[in-house]
C-alpha positions as a printed NumPy array, in Angstrom:
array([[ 226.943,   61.083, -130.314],
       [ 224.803,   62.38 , -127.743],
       [ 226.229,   66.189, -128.629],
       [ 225.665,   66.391, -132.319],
       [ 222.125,   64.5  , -131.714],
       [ 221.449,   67.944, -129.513],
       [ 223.044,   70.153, -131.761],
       [ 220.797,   68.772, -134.795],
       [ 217.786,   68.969, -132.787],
       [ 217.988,   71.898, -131.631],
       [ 218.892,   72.987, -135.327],
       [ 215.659,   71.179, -136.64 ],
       [ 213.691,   73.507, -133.878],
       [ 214.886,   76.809, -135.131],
       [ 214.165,   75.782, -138.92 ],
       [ 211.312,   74.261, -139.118],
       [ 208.653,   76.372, -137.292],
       [ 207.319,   77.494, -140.227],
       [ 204.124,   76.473, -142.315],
       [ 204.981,   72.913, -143.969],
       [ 205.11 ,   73.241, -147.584],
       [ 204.276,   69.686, -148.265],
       [ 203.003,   66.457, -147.104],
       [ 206.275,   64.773, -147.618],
       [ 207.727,   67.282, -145.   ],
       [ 204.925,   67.224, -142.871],
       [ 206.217,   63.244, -142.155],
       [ 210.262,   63.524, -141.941],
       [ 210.421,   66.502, -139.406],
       [ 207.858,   64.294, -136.928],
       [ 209.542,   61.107, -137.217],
       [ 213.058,   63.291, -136.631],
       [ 211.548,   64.417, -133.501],
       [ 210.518,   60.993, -132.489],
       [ 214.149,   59.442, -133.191],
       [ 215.979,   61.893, -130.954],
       [ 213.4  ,   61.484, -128.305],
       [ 213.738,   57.629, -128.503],
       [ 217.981,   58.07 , -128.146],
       [ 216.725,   60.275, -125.083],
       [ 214.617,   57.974, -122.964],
       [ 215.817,   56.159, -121.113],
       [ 213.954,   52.812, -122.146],
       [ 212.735,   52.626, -125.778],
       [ 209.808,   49.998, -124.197],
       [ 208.724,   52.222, -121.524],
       [ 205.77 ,   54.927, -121.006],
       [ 206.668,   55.816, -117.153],
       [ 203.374,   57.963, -117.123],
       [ 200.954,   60.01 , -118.453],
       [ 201.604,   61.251, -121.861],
       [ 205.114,   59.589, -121.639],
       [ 207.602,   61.766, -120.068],
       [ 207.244,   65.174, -117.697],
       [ 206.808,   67.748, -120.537],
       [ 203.856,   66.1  , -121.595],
       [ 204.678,   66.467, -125.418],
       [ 203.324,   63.067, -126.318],
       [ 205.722,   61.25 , -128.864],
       [ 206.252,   57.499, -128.709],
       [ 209.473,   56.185, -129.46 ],
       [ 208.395,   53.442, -131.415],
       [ 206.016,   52.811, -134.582],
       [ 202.89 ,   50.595, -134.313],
       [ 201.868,   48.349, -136.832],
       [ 199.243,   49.032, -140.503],
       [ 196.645,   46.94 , -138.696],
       [ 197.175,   45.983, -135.246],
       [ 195.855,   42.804, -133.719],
       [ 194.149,   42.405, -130.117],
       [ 196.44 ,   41.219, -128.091],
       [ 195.124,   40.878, -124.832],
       [ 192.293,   42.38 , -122.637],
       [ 192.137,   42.396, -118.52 ],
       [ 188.731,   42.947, -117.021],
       [ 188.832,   45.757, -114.148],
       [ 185.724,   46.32 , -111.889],
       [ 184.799,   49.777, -113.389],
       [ 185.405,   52.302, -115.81 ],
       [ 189.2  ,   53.16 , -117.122],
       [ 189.98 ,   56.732, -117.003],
       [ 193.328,   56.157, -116.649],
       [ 196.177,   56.408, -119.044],
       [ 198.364,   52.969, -118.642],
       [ 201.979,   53.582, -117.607],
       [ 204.377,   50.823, -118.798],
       [ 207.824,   50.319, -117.179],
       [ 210.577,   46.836, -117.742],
       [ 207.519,   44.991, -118.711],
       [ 205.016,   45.695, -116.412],
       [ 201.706,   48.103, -117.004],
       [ 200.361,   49.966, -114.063],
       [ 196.441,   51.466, -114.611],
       [ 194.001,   53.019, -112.467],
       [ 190.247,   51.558, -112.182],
       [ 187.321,   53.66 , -111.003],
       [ 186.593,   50.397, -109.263],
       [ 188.937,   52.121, -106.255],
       [ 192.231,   49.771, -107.32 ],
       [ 195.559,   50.528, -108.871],
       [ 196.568,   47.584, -111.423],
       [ 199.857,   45.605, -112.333],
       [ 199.596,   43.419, -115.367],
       [ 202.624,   41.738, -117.172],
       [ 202.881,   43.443, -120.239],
       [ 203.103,   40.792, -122.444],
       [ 199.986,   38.433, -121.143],
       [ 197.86 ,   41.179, -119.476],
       [ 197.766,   38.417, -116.584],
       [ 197.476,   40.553, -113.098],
       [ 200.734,   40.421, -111.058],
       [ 198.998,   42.543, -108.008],
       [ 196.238,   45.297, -107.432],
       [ 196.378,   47.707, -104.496],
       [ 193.215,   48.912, -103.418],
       [ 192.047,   52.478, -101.892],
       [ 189.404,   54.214, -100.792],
       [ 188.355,   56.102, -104.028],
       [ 188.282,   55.63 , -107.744],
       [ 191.124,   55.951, -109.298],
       [ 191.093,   58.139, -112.28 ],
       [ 195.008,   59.748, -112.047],
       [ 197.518,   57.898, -114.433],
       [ 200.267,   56.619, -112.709],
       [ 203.718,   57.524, -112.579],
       [ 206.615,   55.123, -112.554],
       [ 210.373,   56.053, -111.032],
       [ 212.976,   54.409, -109.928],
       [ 211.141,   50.944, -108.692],
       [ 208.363,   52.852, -107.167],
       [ 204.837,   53.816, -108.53 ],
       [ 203.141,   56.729, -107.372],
       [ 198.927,   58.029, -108.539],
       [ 196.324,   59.789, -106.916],
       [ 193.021,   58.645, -105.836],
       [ 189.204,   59.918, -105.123],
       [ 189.852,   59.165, -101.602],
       [ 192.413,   62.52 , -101.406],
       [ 195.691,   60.325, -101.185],
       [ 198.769,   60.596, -103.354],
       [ 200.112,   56.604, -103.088],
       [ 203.849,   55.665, -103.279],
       [ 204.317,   51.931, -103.961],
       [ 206.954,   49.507, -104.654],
       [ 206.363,   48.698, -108.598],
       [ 207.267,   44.645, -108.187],
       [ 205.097,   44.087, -105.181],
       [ 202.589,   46.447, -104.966],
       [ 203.361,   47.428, -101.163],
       [ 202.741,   50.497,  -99.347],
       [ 205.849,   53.018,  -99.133],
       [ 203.905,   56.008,  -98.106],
       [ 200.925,   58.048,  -98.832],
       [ 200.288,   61.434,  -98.067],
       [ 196.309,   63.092,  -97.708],
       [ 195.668,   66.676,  -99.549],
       [ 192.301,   68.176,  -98.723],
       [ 190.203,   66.539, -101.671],
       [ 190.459,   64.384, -104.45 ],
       [ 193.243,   64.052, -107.314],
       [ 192.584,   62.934, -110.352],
       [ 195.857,   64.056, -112.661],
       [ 198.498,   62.019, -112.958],
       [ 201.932,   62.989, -110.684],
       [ 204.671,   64.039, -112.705],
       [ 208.471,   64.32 , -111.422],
       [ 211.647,   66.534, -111.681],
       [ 215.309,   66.396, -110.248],
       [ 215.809,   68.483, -106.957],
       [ 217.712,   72.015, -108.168],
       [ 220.851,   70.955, -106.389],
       [ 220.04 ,   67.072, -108.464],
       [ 220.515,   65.316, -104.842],
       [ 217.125,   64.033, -104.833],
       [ 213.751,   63.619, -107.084],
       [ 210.823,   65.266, -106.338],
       [ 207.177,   64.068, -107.3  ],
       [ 204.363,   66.719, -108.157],
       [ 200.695,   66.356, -107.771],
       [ 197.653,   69.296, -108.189],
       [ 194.336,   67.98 , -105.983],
       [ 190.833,   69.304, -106.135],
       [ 192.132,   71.435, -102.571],
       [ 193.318,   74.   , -105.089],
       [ 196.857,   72.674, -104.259],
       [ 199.754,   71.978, -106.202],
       [ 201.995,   69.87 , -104.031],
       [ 205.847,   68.645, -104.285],
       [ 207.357,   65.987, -102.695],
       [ 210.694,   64.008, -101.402],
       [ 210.068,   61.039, -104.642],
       [ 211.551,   58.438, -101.655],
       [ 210.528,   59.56 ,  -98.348],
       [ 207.077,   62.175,  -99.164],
       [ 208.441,   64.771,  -96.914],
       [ 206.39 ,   67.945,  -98.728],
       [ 209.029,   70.29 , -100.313],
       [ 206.349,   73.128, -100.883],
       [ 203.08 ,   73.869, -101.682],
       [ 201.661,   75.823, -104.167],
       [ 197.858,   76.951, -103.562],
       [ 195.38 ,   78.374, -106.607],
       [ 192.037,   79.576, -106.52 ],
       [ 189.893,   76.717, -107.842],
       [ 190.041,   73.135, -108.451],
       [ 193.596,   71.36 , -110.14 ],
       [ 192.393,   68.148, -112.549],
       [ 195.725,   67.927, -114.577],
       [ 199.062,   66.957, -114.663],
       [ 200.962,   69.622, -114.143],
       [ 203.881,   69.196, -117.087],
       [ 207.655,   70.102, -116.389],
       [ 210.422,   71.626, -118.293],
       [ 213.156,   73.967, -117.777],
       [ 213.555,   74.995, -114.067],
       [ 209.56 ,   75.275, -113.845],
       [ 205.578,   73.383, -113.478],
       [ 202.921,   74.593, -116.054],
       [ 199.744,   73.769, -115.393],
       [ 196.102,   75.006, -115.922],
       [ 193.383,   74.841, -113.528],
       [ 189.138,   75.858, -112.764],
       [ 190.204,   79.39 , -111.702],
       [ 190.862,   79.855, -115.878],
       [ 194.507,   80.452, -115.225],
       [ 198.097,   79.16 , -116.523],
       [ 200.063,   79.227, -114.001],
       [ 204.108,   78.676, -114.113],
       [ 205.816,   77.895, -110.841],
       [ 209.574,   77.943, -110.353],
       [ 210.192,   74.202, -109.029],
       [ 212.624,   75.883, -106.714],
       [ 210.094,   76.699, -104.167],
       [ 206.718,   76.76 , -105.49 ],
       [ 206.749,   80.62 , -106.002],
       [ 204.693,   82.516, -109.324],
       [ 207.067,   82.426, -112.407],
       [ 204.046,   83.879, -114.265],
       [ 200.258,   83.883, -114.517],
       [ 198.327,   83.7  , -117.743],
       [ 194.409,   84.458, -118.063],
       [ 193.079,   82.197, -120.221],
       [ 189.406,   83.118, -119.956],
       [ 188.005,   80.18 , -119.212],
       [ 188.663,   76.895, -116.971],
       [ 191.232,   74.754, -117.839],
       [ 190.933,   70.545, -116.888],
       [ 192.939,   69.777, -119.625],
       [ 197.001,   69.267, -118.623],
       [ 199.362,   71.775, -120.981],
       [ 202.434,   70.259, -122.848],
       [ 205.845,   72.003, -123.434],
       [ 208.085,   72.636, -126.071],
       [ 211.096,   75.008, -125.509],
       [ 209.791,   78.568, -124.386],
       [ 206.147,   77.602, -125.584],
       [ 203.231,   75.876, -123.761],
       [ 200.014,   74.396, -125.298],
       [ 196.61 ,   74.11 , -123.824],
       [ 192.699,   74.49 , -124.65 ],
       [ 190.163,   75.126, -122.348],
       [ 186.843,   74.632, -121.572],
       [ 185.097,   77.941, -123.645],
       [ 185.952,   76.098, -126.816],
       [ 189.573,   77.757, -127.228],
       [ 193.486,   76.19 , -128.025],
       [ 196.054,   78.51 , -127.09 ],
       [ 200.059,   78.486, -127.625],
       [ 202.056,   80.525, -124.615],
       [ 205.204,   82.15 , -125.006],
       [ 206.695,   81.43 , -121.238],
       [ 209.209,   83.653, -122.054],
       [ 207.308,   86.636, -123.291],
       [ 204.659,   86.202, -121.536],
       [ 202.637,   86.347, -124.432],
       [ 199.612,   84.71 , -125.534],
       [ 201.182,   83.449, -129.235],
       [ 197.894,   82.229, -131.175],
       [ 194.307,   80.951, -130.304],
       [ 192.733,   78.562, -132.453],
       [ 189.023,   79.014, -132.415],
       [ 186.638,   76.652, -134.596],
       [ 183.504,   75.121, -133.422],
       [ 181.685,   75.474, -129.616],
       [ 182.899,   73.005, -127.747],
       [ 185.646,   72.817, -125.05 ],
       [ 188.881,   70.929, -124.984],
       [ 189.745,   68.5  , -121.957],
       [ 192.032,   66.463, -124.78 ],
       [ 195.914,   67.151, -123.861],
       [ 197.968,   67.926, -126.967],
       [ 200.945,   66.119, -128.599],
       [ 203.58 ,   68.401, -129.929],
       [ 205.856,   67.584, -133.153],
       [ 208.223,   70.247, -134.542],
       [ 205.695,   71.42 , -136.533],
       [ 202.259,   70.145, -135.592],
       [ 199.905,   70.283, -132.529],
       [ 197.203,   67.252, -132.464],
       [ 194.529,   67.837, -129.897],
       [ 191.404,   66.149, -129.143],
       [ 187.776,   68.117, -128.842],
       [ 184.113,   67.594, -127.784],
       [ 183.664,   69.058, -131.197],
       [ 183.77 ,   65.062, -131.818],
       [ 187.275,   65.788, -134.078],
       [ 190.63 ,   65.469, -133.662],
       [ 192.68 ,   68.76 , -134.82 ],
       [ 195.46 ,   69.218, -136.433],
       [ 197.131,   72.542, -136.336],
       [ 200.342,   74.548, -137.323],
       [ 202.78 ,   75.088, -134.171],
       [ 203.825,   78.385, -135.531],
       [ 200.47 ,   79.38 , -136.426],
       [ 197.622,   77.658, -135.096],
       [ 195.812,   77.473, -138.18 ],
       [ 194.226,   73.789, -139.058],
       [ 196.267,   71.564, -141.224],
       [ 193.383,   68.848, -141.425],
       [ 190.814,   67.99 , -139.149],
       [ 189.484,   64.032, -138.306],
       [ 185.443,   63.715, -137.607],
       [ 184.58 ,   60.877, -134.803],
       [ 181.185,   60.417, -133.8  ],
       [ 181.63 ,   61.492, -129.709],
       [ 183.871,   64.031, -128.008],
       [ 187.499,   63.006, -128.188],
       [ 188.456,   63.443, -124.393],
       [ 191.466,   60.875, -125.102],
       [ 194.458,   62.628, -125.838],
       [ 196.501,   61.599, -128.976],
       [ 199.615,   59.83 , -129.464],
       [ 202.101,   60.529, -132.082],
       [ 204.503,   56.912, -132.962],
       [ 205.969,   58.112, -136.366],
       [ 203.926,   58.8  , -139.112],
       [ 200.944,   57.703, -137.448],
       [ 198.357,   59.587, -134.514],
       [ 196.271,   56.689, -131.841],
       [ 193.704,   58.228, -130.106],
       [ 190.605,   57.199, -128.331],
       [ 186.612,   58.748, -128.687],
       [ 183.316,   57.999, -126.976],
       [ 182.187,   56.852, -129.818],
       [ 183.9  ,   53.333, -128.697],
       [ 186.115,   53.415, -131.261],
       [ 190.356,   53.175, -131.11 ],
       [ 191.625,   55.218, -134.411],
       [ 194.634,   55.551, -135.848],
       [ 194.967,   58.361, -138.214],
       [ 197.632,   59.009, -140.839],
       [ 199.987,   62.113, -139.556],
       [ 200.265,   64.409, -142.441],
       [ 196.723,   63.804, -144.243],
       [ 194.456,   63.127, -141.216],
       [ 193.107,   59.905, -143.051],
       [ 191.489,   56.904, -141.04 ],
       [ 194.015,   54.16 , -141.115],
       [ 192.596,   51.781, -138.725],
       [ 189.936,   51.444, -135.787],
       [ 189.068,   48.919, -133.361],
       [ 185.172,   49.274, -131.836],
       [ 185.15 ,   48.984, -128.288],
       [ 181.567,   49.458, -127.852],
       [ 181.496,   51.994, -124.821],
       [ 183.658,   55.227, -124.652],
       [ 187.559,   55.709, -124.828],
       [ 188.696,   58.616, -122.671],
       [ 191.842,   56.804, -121.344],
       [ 195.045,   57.789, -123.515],
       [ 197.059,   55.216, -125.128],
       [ 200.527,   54.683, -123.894],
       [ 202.74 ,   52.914, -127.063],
       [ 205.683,   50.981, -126.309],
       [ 207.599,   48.497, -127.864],
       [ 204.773,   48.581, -131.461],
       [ 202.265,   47.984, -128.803],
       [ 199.248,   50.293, -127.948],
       [ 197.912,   50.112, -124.297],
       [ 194.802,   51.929, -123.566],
       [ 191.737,   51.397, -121.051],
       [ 187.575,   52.063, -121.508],
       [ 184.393,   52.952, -120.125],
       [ 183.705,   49.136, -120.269],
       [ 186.086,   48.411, -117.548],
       [ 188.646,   46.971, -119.889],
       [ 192.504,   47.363, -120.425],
       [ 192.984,   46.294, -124.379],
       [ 196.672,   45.854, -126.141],
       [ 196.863,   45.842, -130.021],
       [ 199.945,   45.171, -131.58 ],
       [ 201.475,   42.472, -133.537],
       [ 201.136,   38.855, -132.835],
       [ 204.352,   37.739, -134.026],
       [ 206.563,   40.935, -131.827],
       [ 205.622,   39.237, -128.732]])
């Protein structure tokens, strides 16, 4: 089953990368994509961390209702940067009040906090029982997910504030956790003991989460390069100019990666090549939104105050959605539908193929967090201090 799931996928990849001829296809080939990645994970009611899974492509396995409900809210001390990761019922989210939260899914009722020295803006990351996110304070944390407890922690040389992601050791003994800081290092770890594998040092600060497919790390950084780094030992794959600085985190799809950048640019990488693919220039205003990849589309937020829309073959715009504040949040595809934050205070969920307002909740204060979706539930945090779930009253 597994096989011929592959086999069509990889099928749909090499057909479809073409401009979309209608709206109708504009809907099937996305919600394709999003059934074959929910066979693939591992838990269809999990978001283990930020943007769901290490290549950052940002596809729920699961719908979300017409016109979700509040469900439940948990006051933090201070703003919510972080992007909620949800794991066997639990969600685990960051508070620039210095603490790292556990809340039962279901109730939002606090199970434990762990507290550090610094805000803590990183998403966490969620493997194998343990939970691991950055902090202000220059630590990467590794706790135990049901208690909260101290495993290990490790100091770089200044703060992190992207989310860890992970990969299996080349000879797949092991799992290794990586983490950029504001040192200018991209670090890899031993996932159980934090024994440092290698390090990786750039030229300028690292705010993302560096995103992982195929043998290697892609992530951007302040000294305005792409840089991919064979996960083998932390050495340059290849190095991409992109002009400007980069604090958004890329996502990867096959031999391409996707990122914008602060001098008011998207761009589409051919790894292979080496080749810059397209640019996507509209208005002047830079892009700290991460994208989310379907087999045809690229959704990306901007301080433009829009959400975009554009071809994956292309880059040209297939729609664009207005907000009234920069869209820092980055977008969620769950089927036919895109959930994104702005700092406007608003939640929105936007139809897929037309761009059309379907739904938004006013939070009052800005929405940079991303949502994680799991199980028709949306999880996503605020300026306000809050952690909000909207779903369905009755799927509880």
């Amino acid at each position: 089953m597994l096989t011929s799931v592959l086999a069509s996928m990889r099928l749909l990849m090499t057909t479809t990368d073409g401009v979309t001829k209608s709206a109708g296809w504009l809907v099937f080939w996305p919600l394709a994509l999003v059934a074959v990645f929910g066979i693939l994970t591992a838990r269809g009611g999990d978001w283990p961390m930020f943007r769901g899974e290490p290549s950052l492509a940002g596809l729920a396995s699961t719908t979300i209702p017409d016109k979700p409900e509040k469900l439940w809210e948990f006051k933090t001390g201070g703003p919510v940067k972080s992007s909620p990761a949800v794991v066997a019922g639990s969600v685990y989210v960051g508070s620039l009040d210095q603490s790292l939260y556990c809340l039962d899914a279901k109730t939002g009722v606090k199970r434990w906090s762990f507290k550090t020295e610094g805000g803590v803006e990183s998403s966490a990351l969620v493997l194998d029982g343990r939970v691991y996110f950055g902090s202000e304070d220059s630590y990467l944390y590794a706790l135990e997910a049901g208690s909260g407890k101290l495993l290990w922690k490790f100091q770089t040389g200044d703060k992190i504030l992207g989310g860890p992601t992970w990969v299996s050791s080349p000879k797949g003994d092991a799992k290794w956790v990586l983490a950029g800081s504001y040192d200018f290092k991209l670090y890899c770890f031993d996932a159980i003991t934090g024994r440092s594998n290698w390090v990786f040092e750039s030229s300028n600060y690292i705010n993302g989460t560096p995103a992982v497919a195929n043998g290697r790390t892609v992530f951007g950084g302040c000294d305005a390069l792409v840089h991919v780094i064979s996960l083998t030992n932390g050495s340059v794959v290849k190095q991409f100019d992109a002009g400007a600085y980069i604090a958004a985190s890329a996502a990867l799809s096959g031999p391409y990666a996707f990122v914008g950048h602060y001098e008011n640019e998207f761009l589409c990488y051919d790894l292979e090549k080496g080749t810059n693919v397209w640019s996507y220039r509209d208005r002047g205003f830079p892009y700290f939104s991460s994208p989310a990849l379907t087999a045809t589309q690229v959704v990306v937020g901007g301080r433009d105050k829009r959400l975009h829309c554009l071809n994956r073959k292309t880059g040209e715009a297939f729609w664009t959605f207005s907000t009234r504040g920069k869209v820092d949040s980055s977008p969620v595809v769950a089927g036919s539908k895109v959930v994104v934050g702005s700092d406007d205070g608003f939640l929105y969920v936007v139809d897929l193929a037309t761009g059309k307002e379907l739904w938004s909740y006013e939070v009052g204060r800005p929405v940079g967090s991303s949502p994680a979706v799991v199980d028709k539930r949306v999880i996503v945090g605020a300026d306000d201090g809050m952690v909000y779930c909207f779903g369905t009253k009755g799927d509880l």
